[in-house]
C-alpha positions, 0 to 999 in steps of 0.5 A: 500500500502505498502512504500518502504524501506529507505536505512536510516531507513530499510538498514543502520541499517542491513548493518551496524553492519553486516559489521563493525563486519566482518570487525572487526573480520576476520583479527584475525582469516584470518590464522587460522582453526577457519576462516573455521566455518564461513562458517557455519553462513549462515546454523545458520541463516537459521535454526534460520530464520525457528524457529523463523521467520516461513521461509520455508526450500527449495531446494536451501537452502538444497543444499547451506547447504550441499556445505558448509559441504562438503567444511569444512570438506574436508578442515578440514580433509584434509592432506597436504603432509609432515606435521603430 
């Protein structure tokens, strides 16, 4: 049988760091281009989960991945009038 997860021993140490380090890193970067490839974490942790954790690629994931992708570039190719 297996034990279900203690939020000290099995949560705690994943939400922990993950979430002191967003909080730590955004406000430097709220305003600038670099805050837009964030978005592309969710794609890296997917394909890093698929080679070295064995995880299955599916449809949900293909499609999320291609959103991401779609949303930075047309944020990074986008053109705002009266600017160069």
């Amino acid at each position: 049988m297996v034990a279900a997860p203690s939020f000290k021993k099995d949560i705690l140490p994943v939400i922990f760091p993950s979430g002191t380090a967003t909080l730590l890193h955004n406000p430097w970067h709220v305003n600038s281009q670099v805050a837009i490839f964030l978005y592309l974490i969710p794609i890296h942790t997917t394909v890093m989960s698929i080679l070295f954790l064995d995880e299955r690629l599916r449809l949900y994931q293909i499609l999320g991945g291609l959103l991401i992708f779609i949303g930075v570039l047309l944020v990074t190719h986008s053109r705002v009038p009266g600017k160069n």
